[in-house]
N, C-alpha and C positions, 0 to 999 in steps of 0.2 A: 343353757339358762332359759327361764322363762320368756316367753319372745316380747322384744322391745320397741317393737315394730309397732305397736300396739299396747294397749291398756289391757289387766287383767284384772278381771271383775269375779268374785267368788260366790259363790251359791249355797248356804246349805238348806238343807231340806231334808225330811224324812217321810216316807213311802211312796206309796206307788199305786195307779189306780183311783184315786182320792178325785174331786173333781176342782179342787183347789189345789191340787199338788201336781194334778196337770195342766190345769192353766199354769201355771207357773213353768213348767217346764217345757211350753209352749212359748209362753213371749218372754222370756228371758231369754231365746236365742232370739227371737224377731229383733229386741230389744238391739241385742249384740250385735245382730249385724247389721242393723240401720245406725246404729254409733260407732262401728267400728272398732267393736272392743271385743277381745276372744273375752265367753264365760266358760267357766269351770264350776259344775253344779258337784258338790261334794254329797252323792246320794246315800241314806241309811234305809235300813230297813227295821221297820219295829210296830209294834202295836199295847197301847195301853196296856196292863196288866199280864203280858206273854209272859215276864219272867221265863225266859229261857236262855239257854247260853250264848246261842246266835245272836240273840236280840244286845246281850250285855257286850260282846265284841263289837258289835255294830259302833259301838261309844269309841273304839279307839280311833276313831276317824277325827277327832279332834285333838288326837295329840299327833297324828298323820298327813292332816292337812297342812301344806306349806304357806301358811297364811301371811307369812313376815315378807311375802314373794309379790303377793297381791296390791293391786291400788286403790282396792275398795275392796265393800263385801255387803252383800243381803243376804237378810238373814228372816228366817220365817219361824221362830223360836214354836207357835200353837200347837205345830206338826210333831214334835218330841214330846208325846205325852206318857214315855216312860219312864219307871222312877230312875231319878237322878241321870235324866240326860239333858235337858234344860240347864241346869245346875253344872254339868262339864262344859258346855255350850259358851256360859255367859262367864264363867273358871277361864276358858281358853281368850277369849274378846280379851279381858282382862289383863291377862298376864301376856298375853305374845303380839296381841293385834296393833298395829300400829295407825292400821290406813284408815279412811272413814267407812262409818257401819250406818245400814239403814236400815230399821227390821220392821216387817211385812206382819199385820194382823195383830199386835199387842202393845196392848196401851203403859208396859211399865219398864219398859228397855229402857237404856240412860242413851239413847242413840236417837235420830229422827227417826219417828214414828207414823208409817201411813197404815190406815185401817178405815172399815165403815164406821160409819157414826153410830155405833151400838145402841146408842143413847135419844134415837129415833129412828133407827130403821125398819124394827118391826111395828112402830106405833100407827104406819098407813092402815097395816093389813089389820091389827087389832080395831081400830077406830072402821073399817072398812065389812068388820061383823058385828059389830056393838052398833054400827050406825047405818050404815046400806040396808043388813039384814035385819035388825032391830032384835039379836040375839042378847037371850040373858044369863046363859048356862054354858058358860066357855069355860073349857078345860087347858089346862098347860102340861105338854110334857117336857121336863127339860132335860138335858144333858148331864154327865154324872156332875155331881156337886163338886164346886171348884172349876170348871170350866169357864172361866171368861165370860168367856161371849154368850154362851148361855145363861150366866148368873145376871149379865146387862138384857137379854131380854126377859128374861124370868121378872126382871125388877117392871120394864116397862109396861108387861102384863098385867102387875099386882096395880100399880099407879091409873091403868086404864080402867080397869076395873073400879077403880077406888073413885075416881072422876067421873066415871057413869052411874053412880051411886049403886053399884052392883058388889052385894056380899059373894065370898068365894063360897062354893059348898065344901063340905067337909072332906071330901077325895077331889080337890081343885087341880093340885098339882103333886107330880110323881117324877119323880129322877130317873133317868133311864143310861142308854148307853153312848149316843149322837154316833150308834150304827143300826146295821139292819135287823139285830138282833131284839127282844121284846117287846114283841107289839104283841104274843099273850098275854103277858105279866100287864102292859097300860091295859089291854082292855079287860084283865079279871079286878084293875084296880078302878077304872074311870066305871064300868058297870056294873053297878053293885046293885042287889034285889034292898028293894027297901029306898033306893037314892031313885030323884027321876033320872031318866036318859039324859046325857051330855045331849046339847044342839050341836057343840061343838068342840073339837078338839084340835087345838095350836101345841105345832111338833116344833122346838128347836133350830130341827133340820130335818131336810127331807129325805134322808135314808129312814131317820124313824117315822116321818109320815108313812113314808112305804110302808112299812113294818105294821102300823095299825091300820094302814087300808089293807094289807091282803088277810092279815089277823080279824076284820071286820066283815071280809068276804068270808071268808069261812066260816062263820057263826049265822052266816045268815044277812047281815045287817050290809042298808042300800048306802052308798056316799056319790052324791049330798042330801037324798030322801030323808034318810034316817039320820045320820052324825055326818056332822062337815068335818075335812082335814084340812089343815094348810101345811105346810112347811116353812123352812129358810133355805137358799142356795142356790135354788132353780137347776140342781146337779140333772145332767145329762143321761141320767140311767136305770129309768123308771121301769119296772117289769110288765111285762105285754098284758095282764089282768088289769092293769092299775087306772083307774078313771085322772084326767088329764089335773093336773096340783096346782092349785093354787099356793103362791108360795111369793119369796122376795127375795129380789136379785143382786148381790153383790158384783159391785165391780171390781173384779179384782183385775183383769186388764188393765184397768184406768188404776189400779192400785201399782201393780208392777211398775208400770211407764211411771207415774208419780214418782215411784224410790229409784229409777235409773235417773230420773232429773235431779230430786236433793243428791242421791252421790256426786252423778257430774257436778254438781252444782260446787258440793264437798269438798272433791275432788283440787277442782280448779283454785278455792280458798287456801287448799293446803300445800300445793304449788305455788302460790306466787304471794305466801306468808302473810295470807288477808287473816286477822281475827274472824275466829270461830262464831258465827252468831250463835243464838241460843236455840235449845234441842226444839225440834217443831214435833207436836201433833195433829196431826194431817187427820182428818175424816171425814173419809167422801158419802153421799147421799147412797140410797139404795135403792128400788125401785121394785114398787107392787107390781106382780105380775097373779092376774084373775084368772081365774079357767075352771071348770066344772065343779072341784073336788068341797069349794065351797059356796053351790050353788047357783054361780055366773051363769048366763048364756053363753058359752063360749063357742059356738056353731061354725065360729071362722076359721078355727084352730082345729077342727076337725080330722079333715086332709093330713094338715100337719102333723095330726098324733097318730095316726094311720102308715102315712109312707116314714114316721123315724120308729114304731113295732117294729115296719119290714126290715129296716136299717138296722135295727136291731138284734133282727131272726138271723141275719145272714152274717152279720157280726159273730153271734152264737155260733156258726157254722162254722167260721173262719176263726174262733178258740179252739173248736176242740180238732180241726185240723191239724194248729201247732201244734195242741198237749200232744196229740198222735207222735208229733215232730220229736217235740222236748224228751218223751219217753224214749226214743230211738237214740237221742243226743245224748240222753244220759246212760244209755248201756254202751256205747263207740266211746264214750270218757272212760268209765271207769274200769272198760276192759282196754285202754292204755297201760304198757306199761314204760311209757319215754314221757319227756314233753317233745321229743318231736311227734310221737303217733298222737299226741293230747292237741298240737298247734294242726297238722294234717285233718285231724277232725273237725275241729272246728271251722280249716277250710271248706272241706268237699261239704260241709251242711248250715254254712254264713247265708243261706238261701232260707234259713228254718227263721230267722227275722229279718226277711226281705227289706224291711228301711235301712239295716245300717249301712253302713258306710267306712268307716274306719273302728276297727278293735286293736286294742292294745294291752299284752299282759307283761306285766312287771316283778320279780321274783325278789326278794329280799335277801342280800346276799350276809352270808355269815362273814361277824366282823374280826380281824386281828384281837385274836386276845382271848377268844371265847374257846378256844382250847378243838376247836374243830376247823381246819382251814379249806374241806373240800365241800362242795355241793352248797343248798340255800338255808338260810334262816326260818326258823319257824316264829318269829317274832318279828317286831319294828326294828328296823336296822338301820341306817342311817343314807345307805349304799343298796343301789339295783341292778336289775341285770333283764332287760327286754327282751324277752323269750320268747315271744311271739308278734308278730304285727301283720295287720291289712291295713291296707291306705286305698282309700277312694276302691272299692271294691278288690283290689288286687291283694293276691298273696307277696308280703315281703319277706316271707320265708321267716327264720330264727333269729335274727339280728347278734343275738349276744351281748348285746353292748353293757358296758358299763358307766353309770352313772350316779351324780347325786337323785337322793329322793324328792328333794324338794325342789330338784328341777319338774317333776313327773314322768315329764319324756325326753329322750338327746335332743340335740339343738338343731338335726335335721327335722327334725319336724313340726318345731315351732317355729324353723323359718321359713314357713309358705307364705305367699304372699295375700293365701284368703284370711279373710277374721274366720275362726272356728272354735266352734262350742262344743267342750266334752261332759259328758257325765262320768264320773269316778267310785267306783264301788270296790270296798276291802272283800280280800278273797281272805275267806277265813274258816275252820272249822272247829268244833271243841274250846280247848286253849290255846291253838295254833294259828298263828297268823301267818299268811305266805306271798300273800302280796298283793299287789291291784290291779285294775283294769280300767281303760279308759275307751270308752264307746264315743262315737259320732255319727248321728244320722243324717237322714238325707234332710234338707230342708223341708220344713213344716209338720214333720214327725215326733214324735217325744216315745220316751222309754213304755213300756209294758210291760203288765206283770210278770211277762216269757223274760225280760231283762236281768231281773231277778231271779229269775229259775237258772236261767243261760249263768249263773254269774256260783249262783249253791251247785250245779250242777258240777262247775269248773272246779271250785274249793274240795270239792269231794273228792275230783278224780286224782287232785292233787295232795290232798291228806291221803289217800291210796298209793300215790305213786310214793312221796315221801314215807310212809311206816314201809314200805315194800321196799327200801332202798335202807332203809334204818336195820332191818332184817337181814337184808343183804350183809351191809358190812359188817352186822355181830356175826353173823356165819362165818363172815371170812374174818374175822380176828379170831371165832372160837376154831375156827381151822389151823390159822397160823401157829395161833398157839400149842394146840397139839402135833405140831412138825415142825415149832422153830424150839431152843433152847434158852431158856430165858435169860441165863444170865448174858452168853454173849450175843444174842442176837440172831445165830446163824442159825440153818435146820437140826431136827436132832436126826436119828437113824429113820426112824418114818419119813421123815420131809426128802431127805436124800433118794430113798425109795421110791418116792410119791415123785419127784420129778424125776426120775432118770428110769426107774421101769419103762413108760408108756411107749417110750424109744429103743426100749432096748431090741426085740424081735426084729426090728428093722436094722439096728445098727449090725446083728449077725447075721441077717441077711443077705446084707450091705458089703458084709465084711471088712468092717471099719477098724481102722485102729481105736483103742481106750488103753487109758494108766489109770491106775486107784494108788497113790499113793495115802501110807497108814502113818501116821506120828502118836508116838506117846509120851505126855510131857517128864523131861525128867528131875526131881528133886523137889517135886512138889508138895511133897508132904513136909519135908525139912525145911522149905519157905514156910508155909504156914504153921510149923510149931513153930520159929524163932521169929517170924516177924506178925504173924496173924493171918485170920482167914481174909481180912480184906485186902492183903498182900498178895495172896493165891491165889484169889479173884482177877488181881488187876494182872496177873502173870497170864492165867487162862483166857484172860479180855486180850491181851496181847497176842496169844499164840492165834487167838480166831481174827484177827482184823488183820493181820500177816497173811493168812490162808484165805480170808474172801477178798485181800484187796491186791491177788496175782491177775496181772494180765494174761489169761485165758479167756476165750470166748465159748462161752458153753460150761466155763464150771462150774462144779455142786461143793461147795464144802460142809462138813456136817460135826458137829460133835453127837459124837456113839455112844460116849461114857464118860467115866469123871476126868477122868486126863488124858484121853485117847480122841483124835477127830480123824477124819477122812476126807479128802480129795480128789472129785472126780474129773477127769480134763476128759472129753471128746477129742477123737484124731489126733490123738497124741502118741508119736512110736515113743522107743527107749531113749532114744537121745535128745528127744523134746521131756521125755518125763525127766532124765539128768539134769537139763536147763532147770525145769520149774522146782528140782529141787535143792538146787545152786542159788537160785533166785530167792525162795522162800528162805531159807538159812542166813542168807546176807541179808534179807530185809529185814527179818528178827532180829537181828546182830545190832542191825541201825535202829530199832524199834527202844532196845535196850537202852543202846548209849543215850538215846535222847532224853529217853524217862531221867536217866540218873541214877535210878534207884540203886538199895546195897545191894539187892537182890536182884536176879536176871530170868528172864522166861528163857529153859530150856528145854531140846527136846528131839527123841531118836527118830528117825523115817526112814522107812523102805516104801517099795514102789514095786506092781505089776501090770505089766503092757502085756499086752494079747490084739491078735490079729484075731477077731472074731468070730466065730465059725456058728452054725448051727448046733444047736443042745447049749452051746455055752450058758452061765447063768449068773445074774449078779451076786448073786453070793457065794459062788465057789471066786469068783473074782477077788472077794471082800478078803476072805478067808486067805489067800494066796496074800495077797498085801499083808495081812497083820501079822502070819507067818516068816513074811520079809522082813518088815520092820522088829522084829522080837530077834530077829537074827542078826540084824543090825545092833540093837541093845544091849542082847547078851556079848559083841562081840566089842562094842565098847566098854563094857564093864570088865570084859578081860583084859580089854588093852591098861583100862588105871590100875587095876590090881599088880598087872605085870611091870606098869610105867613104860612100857610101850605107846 
């Protein structure tokens, strides 16, 4: 079970790399373990308009997550900006969630709500060029339409504007991407021949300020000489060209810590059956940060901007080291063909993301009923099977174990006595889902894009290993099939062949004893005119399930033809082949009377033993038996004729 040791606190989120999706994924474990509560950050992966299949599987995470387990949950709905994943998000809250929800950056959750004050946070920076610098020609880029937080500062642009008794120009404002993506497109729209030069251009966010300062450097044009930029976010990841951004600082630290207090807070009312106070919306201030991009002196911050390039460059260095890694990690997966060579590789190269700490894979096991009882599910199943684990850097080998899912992991390892925080990503590929993984790093660490990679690379190897295993068994059913006989199950004359050849050179080398006793059923045609072919059927089911179920070790029974089968016994002389044909006879006998039936499965057998010599050959063998039994036949048919 989910460990009780402890509170479980849930996380979702979506992406990776973001500079709000890693704070986030930064102090919501600080958070966790200064409170004492394991989190469980249920991570997705997705981006605005991908439309891709990855991205649509990515959504089953919320009918996967065991949220009914939980004692709370944050939740950062902004981050899901694909279609109809918000919409499964707040479907799932609804219908399954029971515990309290706090959700992080939006103002329209029915939940307690902590966010910036949208509704003045960009107004410092605006009042800050309209009134420090005495501009009068500001421009707005926002974010695509329908985004939130950019429609509340797009508005507090128009309103400042409006208070400073400043008309917009006619290319004021332009809708963009709130990524790094079109900073041509703002500046073939904000520089238009014929309109003056912008003084200035106010970015939404500072991925798209980037985007028009480097799109600005290339045309020529000086920042802050020529066009000032600003941004919002104060993100962590400015390209080495880029003159140092004025921008404005969200707290989102002080946002996270804020919704671990209302849950706890939540939490405690709904333990000890206090009434629910009413939903709060929480919005914290934000904070002008000046620096060159819109004119400041900022000559203090110099240094600063200088040695985080270098942190930068060496960062750059330390990517494409992994991708080197990841590239290698994904040719040792997909040239697995076990999950043990799939779990082995990912030990010998747990080195390729040096912070983790503990990984863990989970396989979806196929359920009663689904008409397939061996190997894993390629869907949601109810039931797992832990096929791989490290704990605290150590290999724990294949575990196997079985479990519920909405435990995540056995109970060994929810009951450690540290608070620990997993991240959870579905391993998934196409329309296949196979199951999950649970990552822990070391303290102060959070996921990276390689998490990601590490997590597509795995679902691959195992969409690989699973179609290579699916191939496998139609081969061997289209094999069987061609050397069993279908109606009663047994081989036909190829199957008999096919296993008793491969041995045979040895067993005349050996000089082994063999019997091939021959039966051919008798009166079989007279059953099935008087009572039916499904009467001749269940005669021929009877004479085969007599013949494969002799104790012999080592034999082949086979049907050869329509009412004729064959019996192969290893080290069998004459007087063991007499047994086994004493034996088969009386078990028929009792086979019959049990049925009931009007009708009885009957039927003539001879038998040839050979002490095996060199040249011998299975089919002079074969031949010699049906020779015997035909002589057996005929010489019962004489016996009724004569009433002998």
């Amino acid at each position: 079970m989910l460990a009780r040791k402890r509170k479980n606190i849930g996380v979702f989120i979506n992406r990776t790399g973001y500079f709000f999706e890693n704070t986030v994924y930064r102090v919501v474990q600080s958070e966790g373990k200064k409170r004492d509560v394991n989190v469980i950050v249920f991570a997705t992966l997705g981006h605005r308009n991908s439309s891709n299949y990855y991205d649509e599987l990515e959504r089953e995470m919320f009918d996967f997550a065991p949220v009914e387990k939980l004692d709370g949950l944050i939740i950062t709905p902004d981050t899901y900006q694909m279609e109809g994943f918000s919409e499964k998000l707040f479907d799932m809250l609804q219908n399954r969630v029971t515990c309290p929800v706090v959700s992080i950056r939006d103002h329209h959750a029915p939940y307690d709500r902590i966010s910036t004050d949208e509704n003045n946070a960009i107004r410092p920076l605006l009042k800050h060029l309209l009134d420090d610098h005495g501009l009068t020609r500001v421009h707005f880029l926002a974010g695509f339409r329908g985004h939130p937080d950019s429609e509340s500062r797009l508005t507090c642009y128009k309103e400042e504007m409006a208070a400073h008794g400043l008309p917009l120009p006619p290319n004021a404002i332009l809708y963009g991407t709130m990524w790094r993506s079109g900073g041509d497109e703002a500046c073939d729209y904000f520089i238009q021949e014929g309109q003056p030069l912008p003084e200035a251009i106010v970015c939404a966010n500072d991925y798209m300020a980037q985007a028009v300062m480097d799109e600005l450097k290339k045309r020529g044009y000086r920042v802050p000489e020529d066009i000032r930029v600003t941004g919002f976010d104060n993100v962590d990841d400015q390209s080495a060209s880029s003159v140092p951004l004025t921008t404005v600082e969200q707290d989102y630290e002080g946002m996270i810590a804020r919704a671990f207090d209302c849950l706890t807070e939540r939490m405690r009312q709904r333990e000890s059956g206090e009434p629910q106070s009413e939903i709060r919306d929480i919005g914290l201030p934000a904070k002008l940060i000046c620096r060159r991009s819109c004119g400041c002196d900022w000559r203090e911050g110099e240094e600063l901007h200088r040695t985080k390039l270098l942190a930068d460059s060496q960062q750059m260095q330390g990517f494409r080291v992994r991708e080197t890694s990841q590239m290698y990690f994904s040719i040792d997966m997909n040239a697995s063909n076990t999950i043990e060579e799939m779990h082995n590789t990912i030990i010998r190269r747990r080195n390729d993301i040096p912070d983790l700490r503990d990984f863990y894979i989970c396989c979806f096991e196929r359920e009663p009923g689904t008409g397939e009882t061996e190997g894993f599910s390629e869907q949601l199943t109810d039931h797992v099977t832990l096929v791989s684990a490290m704990r605290d850097h150590q290999d724990m080998g294949m575990p196997m174990e079985r479990f519920s899912r909405d435990e995540l992991l056995p109970d060994w390892v929810w009951e450690s006595e540290e608070q620990q925080s997993f991240f959870v990503r579905l391993l998934h590929q196409r329309d296949s889902i196979y199951g999950y993984c649970l990552v822990r790093y070391e303290e102060g660490h959070i996921p990276s894009i390689f998490f990601h990679q590490w997590n597509v690379t795995i679902s691959s190897a195992l969409r690989h290993l699973f179609n290579q295993q699916k191939l496998q068994r139609l081969y061997e059913e289209r094999r069987l099939s061609s050397i069993t006989d279908p109606l009663t199950g047994i081989y036909n004359r190829r199957g008999l062949e096919e296993l008793v050849t491969p041995q045979w050179e040895h067993r005349c080398q050996r000089g082994e004893w063999v019997s091939i006793l021959a039966f051919d059923m008798d009166n079989l045609k007279p059953t099935n005119d008087k009572y039916g072919h499904a009467a001749g059927d269940d005669a021929l089911q009877r004479v085969a399930n007599t013949l494969n179920e002799l104790d012999w070790d080592g034999s082949v029974c086979a049907r050869i033809g329509g009412d004729e089968f064959l019996l192969f016994l290893p080290h069998c002389d004459e007087a063991g082949a007499e047994r086994a044909m004493a034996e088969i006879c009386a078990s028929l006998e009792k086979r019959n009377d049990e049925k009931g039936t009007a009708y009885r499965a009957a039927m003539s057998g001879g038998f040839f033993t050979k002490l095996l010599e060199a040249g011998d050959t299975l089919e002079k063998c074969i031949r010699e038996s049906d020779e015997r039994m035909y002589t057996v036949k005929r010489q019962r048919k004489q016996a009724m004729r004569t009433g002998n």
